[in-house]
C-alpha positions in Angstrom: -55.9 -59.4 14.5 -56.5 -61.4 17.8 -54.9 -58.6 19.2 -57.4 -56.0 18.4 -60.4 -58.3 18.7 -58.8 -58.4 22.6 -58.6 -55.1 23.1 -62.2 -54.2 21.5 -63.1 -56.7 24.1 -61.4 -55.5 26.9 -62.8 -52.2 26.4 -66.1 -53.3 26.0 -66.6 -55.4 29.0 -70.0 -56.5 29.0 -69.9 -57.8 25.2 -70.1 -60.8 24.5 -70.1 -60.7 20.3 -68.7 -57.9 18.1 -69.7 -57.9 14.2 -67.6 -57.1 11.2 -69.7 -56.2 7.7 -68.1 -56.2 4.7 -67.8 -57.7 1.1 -66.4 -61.0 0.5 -63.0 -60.9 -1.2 -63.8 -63.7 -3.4 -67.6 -63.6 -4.5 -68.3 -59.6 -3.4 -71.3 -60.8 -1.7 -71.9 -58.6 1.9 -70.8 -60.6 4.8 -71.7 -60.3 8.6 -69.0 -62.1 10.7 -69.2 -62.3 14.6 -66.7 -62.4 16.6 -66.8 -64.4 19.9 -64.5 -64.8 22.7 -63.8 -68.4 23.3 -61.5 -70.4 25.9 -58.8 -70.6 23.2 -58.7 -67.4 21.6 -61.8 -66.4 19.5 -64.6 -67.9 17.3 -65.8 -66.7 14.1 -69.1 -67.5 12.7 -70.4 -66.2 9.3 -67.3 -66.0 7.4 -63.5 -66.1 7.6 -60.4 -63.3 7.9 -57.2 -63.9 6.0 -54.0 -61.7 6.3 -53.3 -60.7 3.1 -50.2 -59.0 3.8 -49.1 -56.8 6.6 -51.7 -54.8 8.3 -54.1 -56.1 5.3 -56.9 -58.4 5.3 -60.0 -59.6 3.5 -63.0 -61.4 4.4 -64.9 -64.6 2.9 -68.0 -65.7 2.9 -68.5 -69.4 3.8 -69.1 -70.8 0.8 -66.0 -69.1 -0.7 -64.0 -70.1 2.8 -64.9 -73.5 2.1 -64.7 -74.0 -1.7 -61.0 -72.3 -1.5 -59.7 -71.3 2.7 -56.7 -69.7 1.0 -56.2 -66.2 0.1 -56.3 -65.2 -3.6 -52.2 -64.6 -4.8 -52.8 -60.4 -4.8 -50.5 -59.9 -8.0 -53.7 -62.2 -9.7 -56.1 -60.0 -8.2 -57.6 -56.1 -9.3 -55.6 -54.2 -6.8 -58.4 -51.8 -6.6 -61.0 -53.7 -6.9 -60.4 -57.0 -4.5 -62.3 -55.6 -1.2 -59.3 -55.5 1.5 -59.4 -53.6 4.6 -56.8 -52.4 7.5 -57.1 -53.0 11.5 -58.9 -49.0 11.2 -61.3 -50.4 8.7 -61.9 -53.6 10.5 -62.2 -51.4 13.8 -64.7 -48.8 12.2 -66.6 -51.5 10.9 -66.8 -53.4 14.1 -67.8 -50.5 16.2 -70.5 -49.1 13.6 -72.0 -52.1 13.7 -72.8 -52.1 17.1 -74.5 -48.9 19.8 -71.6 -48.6 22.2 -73.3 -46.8 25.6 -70.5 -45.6 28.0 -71.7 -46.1 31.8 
């Protein structure tokens, strides 16, 4: 995930703060998370990402991030139900979330 969050970065020069919306895994409510480029790699505020499995991830809230910072065990979980995205969903979400103007 740092990976992409470079390279969204990289091709976006002049941001300073991407945004991912989505649903919390644990609690469903809609969260905003930004994304901001720090000395060591990159902040977060507004929530938390968690690899799920490969290529998978899901977002939390803060209140669920800090009641429980672990990921749910997926075989407990609705398959279909439990709110997990890809690096193309994260990516779509990021850049729908923000007005990209090429220069």
């Amino acid at each position: 995930m740092e990976e992409l969050f470079r390279t969204i970065f990289e091709a976006f020069p002049g941001t300073s703060t991407i945004t991912f919306k989505g649903k919390c895994c644990d609690c469903e409510v809609v969260v905003t998370i930004e994304i901001i480029p720090t000395s060591e790699g990159f902040g977060l505020l507004g929530g938390a990402f968690l690899e799920c499995s490969t290529d998978q991830y899901a977002a939390k809230c803060p209140d669920c991030f800090k009641a429980n910072p672990k990921m749910i065990e997926l075989y407990n979980a609705k398959p279909n139900i439990l709110p997990l995205f890809d690096k193309k969903d994260l990516l779509s979400s990021i850049l729908s979330a923000h007005k990209w103007v090429s220069v």
